[in-house]
N, C-alpha and C positions, 0 to 999 in steps of 0.2 A: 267675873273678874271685877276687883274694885276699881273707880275711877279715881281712889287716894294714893298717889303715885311718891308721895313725901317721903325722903331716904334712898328713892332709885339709883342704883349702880348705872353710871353713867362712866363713856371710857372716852375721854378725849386726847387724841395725841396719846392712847398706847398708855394712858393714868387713868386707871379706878379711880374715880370721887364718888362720894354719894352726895347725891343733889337735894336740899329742900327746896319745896314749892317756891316758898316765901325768902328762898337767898338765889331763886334765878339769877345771872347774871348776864346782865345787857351789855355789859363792852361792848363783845365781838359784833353787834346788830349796828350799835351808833359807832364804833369805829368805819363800820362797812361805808355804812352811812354817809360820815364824812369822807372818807375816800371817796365817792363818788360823787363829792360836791352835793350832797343834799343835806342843806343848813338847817340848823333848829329850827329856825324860822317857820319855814317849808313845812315841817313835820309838825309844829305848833298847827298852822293854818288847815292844814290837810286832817290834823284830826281834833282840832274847833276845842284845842285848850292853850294856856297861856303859855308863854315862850318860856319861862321860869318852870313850869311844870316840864318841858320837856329838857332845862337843863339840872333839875331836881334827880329826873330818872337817871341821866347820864351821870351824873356825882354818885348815886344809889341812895342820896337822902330818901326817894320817894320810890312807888312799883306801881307801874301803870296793871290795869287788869290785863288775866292771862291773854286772852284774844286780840290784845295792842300792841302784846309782845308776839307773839303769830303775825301780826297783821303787818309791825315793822320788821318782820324777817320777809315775807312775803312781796312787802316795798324793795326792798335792798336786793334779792333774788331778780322783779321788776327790772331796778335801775341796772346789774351786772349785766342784764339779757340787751336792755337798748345800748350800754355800753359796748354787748360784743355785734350787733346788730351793726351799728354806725361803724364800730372799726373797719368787721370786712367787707363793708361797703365804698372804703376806701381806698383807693387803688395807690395814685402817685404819689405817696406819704415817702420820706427817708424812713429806713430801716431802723435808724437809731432812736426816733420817731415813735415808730409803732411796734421796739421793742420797750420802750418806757412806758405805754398803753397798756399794752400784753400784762407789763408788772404790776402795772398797779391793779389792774383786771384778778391776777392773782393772787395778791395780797386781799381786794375784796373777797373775793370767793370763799378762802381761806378764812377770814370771819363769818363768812354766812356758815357754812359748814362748821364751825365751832357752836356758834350760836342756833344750828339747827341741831345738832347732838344734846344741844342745851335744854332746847325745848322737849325734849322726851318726856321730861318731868310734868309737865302741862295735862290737863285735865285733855281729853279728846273735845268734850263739847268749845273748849276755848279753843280747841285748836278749829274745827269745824265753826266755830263764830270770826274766828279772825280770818279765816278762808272765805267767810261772808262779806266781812269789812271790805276786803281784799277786789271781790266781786263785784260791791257796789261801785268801790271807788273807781274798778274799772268803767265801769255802763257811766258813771258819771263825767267823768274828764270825757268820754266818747274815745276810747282807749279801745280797737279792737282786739276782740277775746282771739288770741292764737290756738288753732289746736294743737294740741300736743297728745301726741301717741302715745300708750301706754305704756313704750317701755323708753320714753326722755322722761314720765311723773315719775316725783321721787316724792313718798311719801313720809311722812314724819309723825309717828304716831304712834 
């Protein structure tokens, strides 16, 4: 099996596209993103390029490598879990509250899941490096590694 995945029949939202490598699209990753309040800034600092590169990617002047694009799905995936971690940790919230959470909870997701149908197209080894990146950056903030059983991993690949 080749690892040149360029032209892949990709079906998001129930549409055939065929995807190139080199026209991935990152919306659904930095939209997710900013819905969850994590700033260019953040994502500049976290992966030690300039703030203008990370608002180059988001315009589509520029394409970070496949593994950055893995690695900001893998963040965003991250940030919806402590998102849903804190909610139901919540108890005495109004309803109206923590049905505005819920949505916006969903409207995340909802990009992740766009932008993981996206990454199909992706080389396995970038997909496997950016699950590295992902790894490190956990051991480094001192982020404990949750297990997860194998039928909550969803694989993308």
């Amino acid at each position: 099996m080749s690892d040149d995945r360029a032209g892949s029949a990709i079906n998001i939202d129930g549409v055939s596209n065929n995807w190139d490598v080199d026209l991935v699209d990152l919306r659904p990753v930095f939209r997710g993103l900013t819905d969850g309040g994590v700033a260019g800034k953040e994502l500049a600092k976290l992966l030690g390029v300039a703030p203008s590169t990370i608002s180059k990617w988001r315009r589509g002047t520029a394409k970070p490598h496949e593994n950055t694009i893995q690695f900001l799905t893998l963040i965003l995936a991250d940030v919806i879990g402590s998102k849903e971690r804190t909610l139901d940790a919540m108890e005495d919230v109004p309803l109206a509250w923590r049905l505005g959470r819920e949505s916006e909870l969903a409207a995340m997701r909802q990009s992740l899941y766009q932008q993981e149908a996206i990454n199909r197209v992706l080389k396995p080894t970038a997909l496997r490096d950016g699950a590295r990146m992902f790894k490190d950056w956990l051991i480094k903030t001192n982020v404990p590694v949750r297990n997860i059983g194998p039928q909550r991993l969803r694989v993308v690949a």
